[in-house]
C-alpha positions in Angstrom: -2.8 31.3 -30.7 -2.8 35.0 -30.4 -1.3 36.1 -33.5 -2.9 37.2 -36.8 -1.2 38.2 -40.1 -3.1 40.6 -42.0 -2.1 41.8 -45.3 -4.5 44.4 -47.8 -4.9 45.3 -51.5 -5.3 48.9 -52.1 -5.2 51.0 -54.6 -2.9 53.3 -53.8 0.7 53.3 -51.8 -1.0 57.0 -49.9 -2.0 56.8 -46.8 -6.2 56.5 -47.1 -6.2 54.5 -50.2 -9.0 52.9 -51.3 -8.6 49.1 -49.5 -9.8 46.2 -51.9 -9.5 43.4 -50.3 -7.9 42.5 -46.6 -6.5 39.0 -45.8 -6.1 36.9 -42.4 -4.7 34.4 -40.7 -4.1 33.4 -37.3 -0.9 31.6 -36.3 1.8 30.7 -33.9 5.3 31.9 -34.9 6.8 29.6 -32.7 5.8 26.7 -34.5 4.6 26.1 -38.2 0.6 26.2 -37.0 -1.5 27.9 -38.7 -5.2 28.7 -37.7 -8.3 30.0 -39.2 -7.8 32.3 -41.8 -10.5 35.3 -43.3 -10.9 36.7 -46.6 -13.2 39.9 -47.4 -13.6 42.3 -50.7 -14.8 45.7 -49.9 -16.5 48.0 -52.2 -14.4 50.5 -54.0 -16.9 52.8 -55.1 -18.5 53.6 -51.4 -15.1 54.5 -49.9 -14.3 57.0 -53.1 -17.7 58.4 -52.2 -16.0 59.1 -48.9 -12.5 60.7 -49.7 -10.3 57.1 -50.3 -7.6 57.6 -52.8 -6.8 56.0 -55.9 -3.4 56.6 -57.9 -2.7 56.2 -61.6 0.4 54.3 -61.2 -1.2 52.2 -59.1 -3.6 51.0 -61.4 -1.0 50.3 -63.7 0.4 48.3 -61.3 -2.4 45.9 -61.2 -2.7 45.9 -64.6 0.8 44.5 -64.7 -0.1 41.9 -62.2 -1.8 38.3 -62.8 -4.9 37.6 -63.8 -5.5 35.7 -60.5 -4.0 38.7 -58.4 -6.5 41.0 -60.4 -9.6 38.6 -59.8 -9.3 38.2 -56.3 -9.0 41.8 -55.6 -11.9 43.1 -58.2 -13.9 40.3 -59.1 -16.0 37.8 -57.2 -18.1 38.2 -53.6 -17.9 41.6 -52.1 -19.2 42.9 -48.8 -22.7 44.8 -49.1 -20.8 47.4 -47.6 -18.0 49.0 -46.0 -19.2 49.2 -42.7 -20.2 45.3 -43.5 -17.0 44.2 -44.3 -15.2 45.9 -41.4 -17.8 44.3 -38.8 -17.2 41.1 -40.2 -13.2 41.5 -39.6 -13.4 42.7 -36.3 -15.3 39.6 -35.2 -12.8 37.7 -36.9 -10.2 40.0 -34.8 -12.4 39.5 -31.8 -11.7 35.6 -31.2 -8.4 36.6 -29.3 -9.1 38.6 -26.2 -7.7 42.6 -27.3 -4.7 42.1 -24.3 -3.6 39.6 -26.0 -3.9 40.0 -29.5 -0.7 40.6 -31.8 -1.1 41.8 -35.5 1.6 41.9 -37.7 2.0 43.2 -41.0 4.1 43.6 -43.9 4.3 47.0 -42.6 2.6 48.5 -39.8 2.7 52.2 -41.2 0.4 51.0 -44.4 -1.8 48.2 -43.7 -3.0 48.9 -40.3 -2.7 52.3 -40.6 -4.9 52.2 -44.0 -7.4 49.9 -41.9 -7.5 52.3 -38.7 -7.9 55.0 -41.2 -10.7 53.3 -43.1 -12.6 52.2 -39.8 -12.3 55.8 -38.7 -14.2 56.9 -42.0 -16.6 54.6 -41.6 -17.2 54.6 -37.8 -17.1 50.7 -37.2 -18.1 50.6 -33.7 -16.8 47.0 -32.7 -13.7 48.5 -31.4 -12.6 51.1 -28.8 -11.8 55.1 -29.9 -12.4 54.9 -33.8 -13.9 51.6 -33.9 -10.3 50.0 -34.9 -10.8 46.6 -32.6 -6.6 46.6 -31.9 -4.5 47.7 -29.3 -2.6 50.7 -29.7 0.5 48.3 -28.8 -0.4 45.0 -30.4 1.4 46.3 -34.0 3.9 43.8 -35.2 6.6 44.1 -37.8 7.6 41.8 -40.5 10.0 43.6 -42.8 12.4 44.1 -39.1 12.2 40.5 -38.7 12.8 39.3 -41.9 15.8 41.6 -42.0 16.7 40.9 -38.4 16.7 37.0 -39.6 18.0 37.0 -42.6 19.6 40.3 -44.4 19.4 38.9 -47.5 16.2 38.1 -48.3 16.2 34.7 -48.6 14.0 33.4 -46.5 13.3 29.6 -46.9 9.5 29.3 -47.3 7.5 28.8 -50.6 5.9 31.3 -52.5 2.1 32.0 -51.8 -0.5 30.6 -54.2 -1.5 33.9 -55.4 1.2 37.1 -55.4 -1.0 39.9 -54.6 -4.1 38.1 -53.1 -4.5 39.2 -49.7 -5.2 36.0 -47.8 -2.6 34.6 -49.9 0.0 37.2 -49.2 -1.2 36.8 -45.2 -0.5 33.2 -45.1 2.8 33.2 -46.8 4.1 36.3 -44.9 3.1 34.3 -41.4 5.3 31.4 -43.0 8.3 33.7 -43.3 7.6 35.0 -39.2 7.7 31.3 -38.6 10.5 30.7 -40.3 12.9 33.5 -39.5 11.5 32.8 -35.2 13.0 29.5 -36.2 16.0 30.8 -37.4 16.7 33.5 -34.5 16.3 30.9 -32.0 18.9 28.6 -33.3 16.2 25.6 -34.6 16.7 26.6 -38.7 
């Protein structure tokens, strides 16, 4: 498999928001297999020391949000760092040779561009340029698909265990890849 589905917590909708939390799973959206998965906190406080943003309305959001959605994304294990966190994702990243590796995202244009930003900030230095261990052309869209697939939203997978927990939110968005690939192809 040579796909991963990342999804992030932030706390803001700006680009370089402070990231909480990002969420991963490798899968095939060919079929319904889904691989290893990752799960990392990062500290909040480091990347405001650095310039990340954090939005008033978007801390109201989470307060509107479940208890389990607010736990995972403030509470619990945390990486010692940043710099930590981000070398323990790009090894995860690093399983799938770079040439081959696909990413998709609920959005291109906020989570991987919040995570090339952050491993810019922090100089991660697993990957080439700014450290960001992906392929300028391995970006992959979800919200075209599910449109593509079907217009009306209704998608036929379940619901994720957690709204708002990243690796929750990763798994359940690779679901709706697999099932609207089913669906463009004729099998759904």
């Amino acid at each position: 498999m040579h796909d991963v589905m990342i999804d992030i917590e932030a706390l803001s909708t700006q680009l370089g928001a402070v990231v909480l939390s990002i969420g991963a799973v490798i899968f095939d959206p060919h079929s319904d297999r889904i691989g290893q998965s990752f799960a990392i906190r990062l500290p909040a406080q480091e990347q405001i020391d650095r310039g990340a943003l954090v939005d008033v309305d978007t801390i109201q959001w989470w307060m509107d949000q479940s208890l389990e959605a607010r736990q995972a994304a403030f509470q619990g294990p945390c990486a010692h760092s940043v710099a930590q966190g981000l070398g323990k994702f790009s090894r995860f990243l690093q399983r799938i040779p770079a040439e081959r590796l696909r990413l998709w995202s609920n959005g291109p244009s906020f989570d991987s561009a919040q995570l090339q930003l952050l491993y810019a900030r922090f100089r991660e230095p697993l990957g080439p340029g700014n450290g960001w261990p992906v392929r300028y052309n391995a970006d992959r869209d979800c919200r075209t698909l599910f449109e593509l697939a079907y217009p009306h939203g209704d998608i036929p997978v379940e619901d994720e265990d957690v709204a708002h927990n990243a690796l929750d939110d990763a798994v359940g968005q690779a679901r709706a890849v697999q099932a609207c690939v089913r669906k463009l192809r004729g099998q759904g």
